[in-house]
N, C-alpha and C positions, 0 to 999 in steps of 0.2 A: 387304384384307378378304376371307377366304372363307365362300365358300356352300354349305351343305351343302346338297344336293338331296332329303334325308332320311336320315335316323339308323340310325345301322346299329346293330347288337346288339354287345353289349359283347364277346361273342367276337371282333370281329373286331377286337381292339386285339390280339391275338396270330397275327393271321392273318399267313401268308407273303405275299402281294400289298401287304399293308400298303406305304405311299409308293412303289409300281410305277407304272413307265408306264400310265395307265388304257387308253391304244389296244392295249395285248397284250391286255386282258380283254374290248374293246369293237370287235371287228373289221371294217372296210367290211361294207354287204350283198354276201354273194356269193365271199366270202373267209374260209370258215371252216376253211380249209388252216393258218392262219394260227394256229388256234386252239390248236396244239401247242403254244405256248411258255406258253401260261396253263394249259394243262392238265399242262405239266411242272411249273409253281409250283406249283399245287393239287397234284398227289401227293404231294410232300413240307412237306403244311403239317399241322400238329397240330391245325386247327378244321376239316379238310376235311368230318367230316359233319355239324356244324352250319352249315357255310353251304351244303352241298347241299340239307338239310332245309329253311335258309331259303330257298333259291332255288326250290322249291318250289312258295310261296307265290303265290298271285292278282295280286300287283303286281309279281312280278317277270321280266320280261317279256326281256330283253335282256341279253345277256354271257353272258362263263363265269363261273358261279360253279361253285362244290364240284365242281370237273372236270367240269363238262357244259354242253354248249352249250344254245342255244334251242330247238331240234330236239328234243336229246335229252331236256329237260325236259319237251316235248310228250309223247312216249313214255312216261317216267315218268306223266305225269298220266293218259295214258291209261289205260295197263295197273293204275293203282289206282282208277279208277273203276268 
C-alpha cells in the first residue's frame, strides 16, 4: 500500500524527478554539496517553473524543488516581501 504524504499538482506527472531516488532531492542536514545532482535533474525538466513557483509556497519547507534548495527559497521569500 502507498502513502501519499500530500498531493502534488498535476504538473508534476511530467516532471523529470518523477520515480527518482527521493534522498537526491531530500539531503542529510548539513550536506547540501549533495544537492547538485537534483539540481542537475531540475535544469533539464520541462515543469522546472511550476514547481519552483510551487516550492515557493508556505508548506513547503524542505528539499530541492524547481532547482533550489531551502536556503535559497528563504532568499527568494525574502527579497519579494
Amino acid at each position: 500500500m502507498t502513502v501519499e504524504l500530500f498531493d502534488l499538482p498535476t504538473w508534476h506527472d511530467n516532471a523529470a524527478c518523477k520515480g527518482s531516488e527521493p534522498d537526491v532531492f531530500f539531503p542529510p542536514k548539513g550536506h547540501w554539496g549533495t544537492a547538485d545532482e537534483a539540481k542537475g535533474i531540475c535544469a533539464g525538466c520541462s515543469v522546472n517553473v511550476e514547481c519552483g513557483e510551487y516550492a515557493l509556497s508556505p508548506e513547503i519547507k524542505f528539499g530541492v524543488w524547481g532547482g533550489t534548495t531551502e536556503k535559497e527559497r528563504r532568499r527568494i521569500r525574502r527579497e519579494q516581501a
